[in-house]
C-alpha positions in Angstrom: -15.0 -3.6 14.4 -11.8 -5.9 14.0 -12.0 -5.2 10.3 -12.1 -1.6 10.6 -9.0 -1.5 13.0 -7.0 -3.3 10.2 -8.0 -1.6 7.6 -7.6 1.4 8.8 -3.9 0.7 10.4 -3.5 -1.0 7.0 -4.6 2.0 4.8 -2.0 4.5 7.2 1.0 2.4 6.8 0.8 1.8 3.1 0.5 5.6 2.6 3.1 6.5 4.5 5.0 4.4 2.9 4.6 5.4 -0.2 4.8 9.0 0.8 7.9 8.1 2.3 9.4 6.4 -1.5 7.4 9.1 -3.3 9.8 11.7 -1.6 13.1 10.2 -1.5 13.3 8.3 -5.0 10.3 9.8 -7.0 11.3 11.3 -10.0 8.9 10.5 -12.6 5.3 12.5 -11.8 2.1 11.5 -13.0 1.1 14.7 -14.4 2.8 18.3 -13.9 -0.5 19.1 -11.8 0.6 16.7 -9.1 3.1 15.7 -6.6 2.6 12.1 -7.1 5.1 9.7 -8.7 5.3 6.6 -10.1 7.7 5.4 -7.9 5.4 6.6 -5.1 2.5 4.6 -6.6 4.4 1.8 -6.7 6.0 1.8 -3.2 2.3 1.8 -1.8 1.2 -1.2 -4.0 4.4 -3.0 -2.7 3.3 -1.8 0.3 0.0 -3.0 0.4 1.0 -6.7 -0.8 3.2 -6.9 2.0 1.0 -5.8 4.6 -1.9 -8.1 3.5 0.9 -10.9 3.7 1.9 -10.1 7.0 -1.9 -10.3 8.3 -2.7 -13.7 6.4 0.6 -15.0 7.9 -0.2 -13.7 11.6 -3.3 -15.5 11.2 -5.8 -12.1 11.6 -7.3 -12.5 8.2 -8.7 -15.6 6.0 -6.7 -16.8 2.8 -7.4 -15.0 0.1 -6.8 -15.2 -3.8 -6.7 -12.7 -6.8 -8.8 -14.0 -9.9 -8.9 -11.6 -13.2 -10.9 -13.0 -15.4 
């Protein structure tokens, strides 16, 4: 159930966030079909990074690592 909670909280914050950079420096859109911007897009992966941080560093989720192979 913890998981959920954090994801969850997680998954609002990071949109709002980029929301939030999406509408007050976005000016390069995706398509013409759509409201989203790059600089939207990349204030939620920004966003998202820093959130995980935060978690790993408050100790409420195990270390993790990105492998691309």
């Amino acid at each position: 159930m913890g998981d959920v909670v954090i994801h969850s909280s997680e998954d609002l914050i990071t949109r709002m966030q980029a929301s939030v950079v999406g509408k007050r420096v976005g000016r390069y859109k995706w398509s013409p079909t759509t409201p989203k911007t790059l600089e939207g897009s990349a204030g939620f992966t920004v966003s998202v990074v820093a959130f995980a941080r935060a978690l790993r560093i408050c100790g409420l989720v195990e270390e993790f690592s990105v492998s691309l192979q």
